[in-house]
N, C-alpha and C positions, 0 to 999 in steps of 0.2 A: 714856319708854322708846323704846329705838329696836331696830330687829331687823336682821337677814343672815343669810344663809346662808353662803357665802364669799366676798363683798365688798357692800362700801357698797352700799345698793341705791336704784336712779338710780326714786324713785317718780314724780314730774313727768312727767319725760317720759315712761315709758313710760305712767303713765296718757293723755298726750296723745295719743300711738302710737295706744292703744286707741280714744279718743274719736274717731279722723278716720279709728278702722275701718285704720289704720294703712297705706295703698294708694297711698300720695302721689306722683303722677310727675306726668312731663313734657308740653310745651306746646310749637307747633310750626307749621312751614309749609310754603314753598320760597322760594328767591327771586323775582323778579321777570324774567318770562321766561322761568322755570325750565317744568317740568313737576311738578307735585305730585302727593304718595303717593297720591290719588284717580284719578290718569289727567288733572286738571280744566288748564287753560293760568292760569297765576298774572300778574298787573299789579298795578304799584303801586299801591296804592288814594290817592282822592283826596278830600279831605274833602268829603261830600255837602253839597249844597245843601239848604242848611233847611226850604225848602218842599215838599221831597222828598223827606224822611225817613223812613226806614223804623223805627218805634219799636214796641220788644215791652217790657212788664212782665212781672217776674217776683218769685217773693217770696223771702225768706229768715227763719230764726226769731231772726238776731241781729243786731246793728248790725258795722260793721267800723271795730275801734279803729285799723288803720294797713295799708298795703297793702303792707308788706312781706314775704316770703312765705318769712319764716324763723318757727319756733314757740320759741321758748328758753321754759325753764323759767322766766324773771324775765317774758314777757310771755303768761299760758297762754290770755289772753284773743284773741289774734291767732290762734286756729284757723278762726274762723269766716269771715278771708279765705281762709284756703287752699282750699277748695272754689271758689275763683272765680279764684285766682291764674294758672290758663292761657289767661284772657282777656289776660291784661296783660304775663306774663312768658314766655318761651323758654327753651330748655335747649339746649345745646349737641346732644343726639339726643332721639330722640321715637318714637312707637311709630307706623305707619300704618296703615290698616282690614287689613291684615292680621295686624296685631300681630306686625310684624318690625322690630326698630330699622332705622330709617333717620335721613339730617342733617337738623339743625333749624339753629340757629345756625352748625353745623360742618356744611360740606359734605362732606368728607371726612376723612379719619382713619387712621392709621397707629400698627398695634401694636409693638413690641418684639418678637424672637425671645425674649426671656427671658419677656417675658409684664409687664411693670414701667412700662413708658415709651407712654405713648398721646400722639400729635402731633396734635391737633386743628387745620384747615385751612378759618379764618373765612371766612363767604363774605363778598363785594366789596359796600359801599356800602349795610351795614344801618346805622340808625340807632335810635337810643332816641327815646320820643316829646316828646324838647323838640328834638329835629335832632341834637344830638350822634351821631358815630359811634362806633359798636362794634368796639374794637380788643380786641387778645390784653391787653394791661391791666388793661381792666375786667372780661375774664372772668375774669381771676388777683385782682384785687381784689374781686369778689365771691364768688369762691369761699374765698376766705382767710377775707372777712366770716363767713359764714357759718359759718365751724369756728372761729372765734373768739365767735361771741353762742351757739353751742350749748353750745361746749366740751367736758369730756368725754361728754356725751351723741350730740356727732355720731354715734355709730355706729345707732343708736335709730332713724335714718331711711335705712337702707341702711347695708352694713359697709365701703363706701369712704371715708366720710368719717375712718375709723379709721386708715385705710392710706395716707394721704396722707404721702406723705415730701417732696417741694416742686409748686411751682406756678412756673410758667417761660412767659414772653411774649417768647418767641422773638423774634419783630418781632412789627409792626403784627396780621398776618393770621394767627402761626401761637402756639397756647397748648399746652404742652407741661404731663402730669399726668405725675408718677411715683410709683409706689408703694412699699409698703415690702415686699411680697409679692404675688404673682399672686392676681387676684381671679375669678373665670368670671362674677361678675357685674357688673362695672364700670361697662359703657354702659347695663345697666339701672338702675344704681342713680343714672347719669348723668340722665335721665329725668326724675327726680324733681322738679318744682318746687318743693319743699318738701324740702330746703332748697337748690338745683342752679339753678334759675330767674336768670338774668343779669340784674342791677339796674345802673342809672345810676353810674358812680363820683357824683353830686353825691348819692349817700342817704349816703355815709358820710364826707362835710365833716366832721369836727370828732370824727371816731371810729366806728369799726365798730356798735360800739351804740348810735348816732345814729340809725339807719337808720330803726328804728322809730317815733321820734320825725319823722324827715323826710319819711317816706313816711305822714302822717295825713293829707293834704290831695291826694297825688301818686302816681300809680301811677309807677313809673321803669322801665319798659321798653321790649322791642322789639315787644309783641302785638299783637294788631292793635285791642284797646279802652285806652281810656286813663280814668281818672276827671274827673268834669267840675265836681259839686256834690251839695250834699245838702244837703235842705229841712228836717230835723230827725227825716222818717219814711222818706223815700225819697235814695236813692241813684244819679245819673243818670253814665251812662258812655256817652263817644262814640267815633268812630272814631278812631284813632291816626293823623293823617295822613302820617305815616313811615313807616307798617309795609310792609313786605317782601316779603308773602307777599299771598295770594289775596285779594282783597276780598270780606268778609264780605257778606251778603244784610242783614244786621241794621244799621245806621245809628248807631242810639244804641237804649241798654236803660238799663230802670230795676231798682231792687231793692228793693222795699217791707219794710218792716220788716211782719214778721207773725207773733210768736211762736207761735200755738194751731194747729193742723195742721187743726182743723174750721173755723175761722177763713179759713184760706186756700186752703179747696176753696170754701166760699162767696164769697171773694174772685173765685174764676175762674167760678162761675157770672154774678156778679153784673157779669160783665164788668171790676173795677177790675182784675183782674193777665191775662194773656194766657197765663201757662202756669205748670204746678209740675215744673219740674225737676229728678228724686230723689225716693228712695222715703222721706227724710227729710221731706219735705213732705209726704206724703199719709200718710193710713189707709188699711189695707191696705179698711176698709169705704166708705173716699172712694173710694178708684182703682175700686171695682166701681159703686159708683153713677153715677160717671163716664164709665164705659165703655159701659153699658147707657144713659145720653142720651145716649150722639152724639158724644161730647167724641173727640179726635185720645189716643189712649193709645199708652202701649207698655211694654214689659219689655226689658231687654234680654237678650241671649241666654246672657251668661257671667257668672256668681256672681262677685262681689265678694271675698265671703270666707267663711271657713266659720265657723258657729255650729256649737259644742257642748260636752258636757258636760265638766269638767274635774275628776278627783277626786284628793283628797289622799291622795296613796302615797305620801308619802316624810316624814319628821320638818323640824318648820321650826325651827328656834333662833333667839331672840331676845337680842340685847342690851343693854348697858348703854349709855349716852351716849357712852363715849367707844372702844366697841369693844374694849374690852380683858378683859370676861367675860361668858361668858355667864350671862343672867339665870334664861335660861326656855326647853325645850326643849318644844314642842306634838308627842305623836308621831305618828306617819301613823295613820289612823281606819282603819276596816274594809275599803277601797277596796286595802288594801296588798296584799290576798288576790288571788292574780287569779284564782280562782274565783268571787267574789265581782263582780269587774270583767268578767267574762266573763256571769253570768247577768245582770250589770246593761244588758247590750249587746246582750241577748235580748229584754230585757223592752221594750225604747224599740222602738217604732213610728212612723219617718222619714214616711212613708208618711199617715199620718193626723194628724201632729202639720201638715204641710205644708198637707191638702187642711181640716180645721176650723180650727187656728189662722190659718193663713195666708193661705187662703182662694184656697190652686191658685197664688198667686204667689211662693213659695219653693220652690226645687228637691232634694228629700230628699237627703241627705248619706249614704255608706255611707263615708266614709272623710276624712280631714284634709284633704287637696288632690282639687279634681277631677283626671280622666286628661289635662285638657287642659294643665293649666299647666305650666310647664317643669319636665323630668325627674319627674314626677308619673305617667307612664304604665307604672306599675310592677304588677305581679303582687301585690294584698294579699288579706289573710283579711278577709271582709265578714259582719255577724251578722245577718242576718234574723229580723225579729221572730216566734219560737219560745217562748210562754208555759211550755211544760211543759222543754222544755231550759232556760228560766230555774232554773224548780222544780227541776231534778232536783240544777242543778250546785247549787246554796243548799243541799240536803238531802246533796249532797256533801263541801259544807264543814261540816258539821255544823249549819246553823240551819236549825230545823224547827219547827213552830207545834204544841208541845207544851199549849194550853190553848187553842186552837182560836178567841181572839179576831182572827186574820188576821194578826197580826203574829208572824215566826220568831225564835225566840229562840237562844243559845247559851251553855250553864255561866252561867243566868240572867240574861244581858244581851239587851237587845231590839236587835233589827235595826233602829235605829233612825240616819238621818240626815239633814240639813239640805240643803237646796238657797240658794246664795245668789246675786242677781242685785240690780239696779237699778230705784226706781222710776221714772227718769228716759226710761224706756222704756216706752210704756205697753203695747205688744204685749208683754213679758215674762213680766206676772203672769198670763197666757192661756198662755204656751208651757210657763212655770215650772208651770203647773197641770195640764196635760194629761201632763207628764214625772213630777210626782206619784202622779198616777191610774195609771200605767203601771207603776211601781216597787211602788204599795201592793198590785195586782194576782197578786205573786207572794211578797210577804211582808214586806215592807219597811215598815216604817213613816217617814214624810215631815214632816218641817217644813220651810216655807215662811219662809226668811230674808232679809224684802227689806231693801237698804239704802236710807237717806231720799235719797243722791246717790254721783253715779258716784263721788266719795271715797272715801267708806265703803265701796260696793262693791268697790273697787281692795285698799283696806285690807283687807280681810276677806282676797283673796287676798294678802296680801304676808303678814299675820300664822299663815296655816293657823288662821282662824277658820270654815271650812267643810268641809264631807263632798262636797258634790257645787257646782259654781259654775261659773255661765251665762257661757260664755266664746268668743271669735272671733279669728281668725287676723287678721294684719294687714291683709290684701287687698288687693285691685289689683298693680299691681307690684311691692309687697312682698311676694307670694306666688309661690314657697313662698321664696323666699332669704332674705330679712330675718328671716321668723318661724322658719325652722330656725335661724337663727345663733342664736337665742335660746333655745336648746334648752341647756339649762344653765345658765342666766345669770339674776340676777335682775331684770333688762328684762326678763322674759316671767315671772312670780311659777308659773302652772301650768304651761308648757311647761318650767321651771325645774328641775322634780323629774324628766324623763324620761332624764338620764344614769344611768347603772348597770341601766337595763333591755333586754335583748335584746342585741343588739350598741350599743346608743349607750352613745358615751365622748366626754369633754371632748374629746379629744386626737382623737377623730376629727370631730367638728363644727371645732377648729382647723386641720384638715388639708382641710377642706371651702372654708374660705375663704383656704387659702394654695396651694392645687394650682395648677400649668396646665395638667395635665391634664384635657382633658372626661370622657376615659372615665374618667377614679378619680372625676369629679364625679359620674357618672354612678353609677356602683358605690356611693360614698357614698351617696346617694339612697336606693337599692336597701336596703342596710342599714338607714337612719333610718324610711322608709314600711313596708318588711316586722313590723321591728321594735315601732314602735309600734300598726300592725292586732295583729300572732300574742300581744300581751302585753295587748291592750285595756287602751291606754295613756289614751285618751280616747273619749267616745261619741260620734262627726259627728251633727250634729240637720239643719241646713237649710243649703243655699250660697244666701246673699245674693243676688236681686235687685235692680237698680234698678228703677224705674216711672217714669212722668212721665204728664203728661195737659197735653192743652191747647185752645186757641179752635181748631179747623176753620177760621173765619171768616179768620185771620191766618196759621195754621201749616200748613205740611201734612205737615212731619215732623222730627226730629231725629234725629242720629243720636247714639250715645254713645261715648265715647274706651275702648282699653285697659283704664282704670280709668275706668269708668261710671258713679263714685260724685260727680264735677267736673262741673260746670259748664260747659260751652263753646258758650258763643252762638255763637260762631260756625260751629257743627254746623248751626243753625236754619235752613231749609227755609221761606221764606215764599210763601204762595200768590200 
């Protein structure tokens, strides 16, 4: 059986979207000569000398099947490069410690009056890490690759890949993008190394879908690491001695294979890896033991993305195989009430779910988007945790604990629903439990629905087989524009049900990403965050932290990009 709402629904990738926390941008430099986004004077770097080398270990929980740094639905296992892919690849713009696009590949850039035509203006004398030079060419040839191995899912990692009306290599030095509508988020979604990162024309010899296949043994870019070998556990990468931009402090790094997360906090005591970089690596119980020896730690300061609760208010309908009737219509559970949605956003405690589950390194969420992210700084209704306002509005909608075993009933049905999440997560069934406790507190009775893998999990949301389910925003520079465009759509299965509530309409999330106006962008905004707080569309639980911890001895700091959730040695800070 197959299901929709109103169209095909693209499950792959958007479960991918989910898995990489869905935040995937860009990678970046200056030239040579240049001044870089840090203030720092940039030179060509030169391959170091061996007996000089500056070598850090670091771990990761999975092997990397090809370092191509595109994810298509035929290859899902190539996600676990993309966390590393800004070591190796460039994007045409890039974010800087300010978190203001600035050129990466493109040194400068020129928009259209209409808002359609972007002239990208290569800078002089980059190369890819076998010598070849980076002309307008290879950036149109790899941006083509790209919307060719996604297909129709390009949209699924920024909504420009949708908007692509041609690719134009003007000459040698200037690549011209034009769209098929005004985007306001273009150069952010430009950004993205996944899937925007400029590869080698030699990855796609023999066909766009080659790439994956050519790049198993070869990183093909302009970054400043390039891959070297792998011993069967470990994974060694050296410097790119073409790259362009600043010479990294870091020489060559390794990436140890080390699936268990207790595993590779012992690894970093035990001296074999140098540092865990990402809060995917550690337990939130690692990072504090950590921190309390001595070890080099940090958080970074801007949430990732936002975790929280997602409940079904709207009827899901399921199909037949070939789409031509419906089989089966699941209807919206008791979340449909927003009374009900409203004492449920009373009853959750940000606050203490943060300081016992998380243990002080998650940031309480009162709302979808922090105020910081773009057009995010809007005026919303926030619920503070109010036990007896829970009560009152529950005994408003009429479910009252008429036989006084704790749970509220109504025209004899029990207040009763499911939470479903991942065990693929082990801090889950701890956050899933304390959201429990919080719920039973004012009448609700709770089951606890975990899936055996993030499949199932996904499934659960695609089919409206949950009441309440553990869910998170795309993050990183996919927040908030990627994951609003998904507001309707069944690329996001729970952000999918919030049209027809408050002011959101298909037709105005379409008109979000075809405006060039800022201020209607702006105004849209206003409407889609008002709207979702005043209707208690969803419940914010925590905004995403990264962590890292490392050797003292070797490190003495790292800093973390835009999107905090990547990789980039060449951040590292060696003493």
């Amino acid at each position: 059986m197959k299901f929709k709402t109103s169209i095909k629904p693209k499950i792959t990738a958007a479960l991918l979207a989910l898995a990489l926390c869905l935040g995937l941008s860009g990678c970046g430099g200056s030239a040579a000569g240049e001044t870089l986004p840090d203030g720092s004077a940039s030179a060509q770097a030169e391959a170091p000398q061996a007996a000089e080398a500056k070598t850090v270990t670091l771990a990761e929980s999975w092997s990397f099947p090809s370092f191509y740094p595109v994810i298509s639905p035929e290859s899902a296992v190539n996600f676990g490069a993309a966390y590393w892919s800004m070591n190796f690849y460039d994007t045409l713009v890039t974010y800087d410690e300010n978190n203001e696009i600035v050129g990466s590949l493109a040194k400068t850039w020129d928009v259209s009056d209409d808002g359609l035509s972007y002239t990208f203006h290569l800078r002089e004398s980059v190369k890819f890490s076998d010598g070849n030079a980076l002309t307008a060419e290879a950036v149109k040839q790899s941006i083509d690759a790209a919307r060719v191995n996604l297909g129709s899912y390009i949209g699924n990692y920024g909504k420009i890949g949708a908007l692509i009306a041609s690719t134009e290599a003007k000459d040698d030095s200037t690549f011209v993008l034009t769209l098929t509508s005004p985007y306001y988020s273009a150069l952010n979604d430009l950004s993205f190394c996944l899937p925007y990162g400029i590869v080698n024309p030699r990855a796609f010899e023999g066909g766009a879908d080659k790439a994956y296949e050519n790049c198993v043994t070869e990183t093909m870019g302009t970054g400043p690491y390039m891959f070297d070998r792998y011993d069967g556990t470990t994974y060694t990468f050296v410097r790119n001695p073409y790259y362009w931009g600043a010479a990294p402090q870091v020489d060559e790094f390794r990436v140890k294979e080390i699936p268990d997360n207790d595993a590779k906090i012992l690894a970093l005591q035990s001296g074999e890896v140098t540092a865990l970089l990402g809060s995917d690596k550690l337990t939130y119980d690692g990072f504090a033991e950590l921190s309390a020896a001595g070890y080099g730690t940090k958080i970074n300061s801007v949430g990732t993305s936002c975790v929280y609760l997602g409940m079904r208010i709207a009827d899901t309908t399921l199909w037949n195989e070939d789409y031509t009737e419906i089989v089966q219509t699941v209807p919206a559970g008791v979340f449909a009430d927003k009374t009900v949605r409203l004492a449920a956003s009373y009853a959750i405690d940000q606050q203490l779910l943060a300081s016992s589950v998380y243990n002080g390194i998650e940031t309480p969420a009162e709302t979808l988007f922090s105020a910081d992210k773009p057009y995010c700084g809007v005026n919303r209704t926030v619920y503070p945790t109010d036990l007896e306002k829970a009560e009152q509005l529950l005994s408003e909608a009429g479910w009252e604990d008429s036989d006084g075993d704790g749970v509220r009933e109504k025209k004899g049905e029990k207040l009763s629903v499911s939470i479903s999440f991942t065990n693929d997560f082990g801090t889950l069934a701890s956050a899933v439990s304390g959201v429990k406790a919080q719920l039973e507190a004012v009448g609700f009775a709770v089951e606890l629905a975990p899936a055996a893998d993030m499949m199932g999990w996904f499934m659960a949301a695609m089919t409206g087989n949950y009441d309440l389910i553990y869910w998170e925003t795309n993050g990183g520079a996919m927040d908030p524009s990627s994951t609003v465009s998904n507001i309707g759509s069944v690329a996001d299965p729970v952000l999918g049900q919030l049209t027809g509530f408050g002011g959101i309409t298909g037709e105005l999330i379409a008109e979000l990403d075809s405006t060039a106006s800022s201020e209607r962008v702006q105004e849209i905004y206003n409407t889609i965050l008002t709207s979702i707080a005043d209707e208690a569309l969803i419940i914010p639980l925590i905004y995403k932290n990264e962590t890292s911890a490392w050797n003292k001895d070797v490190i003495v700091d790292y800093s973390y990009y835009y999107d905090p959730k990547f990789t980039l040695v060449q951040n590292i800070r060696l003493k």
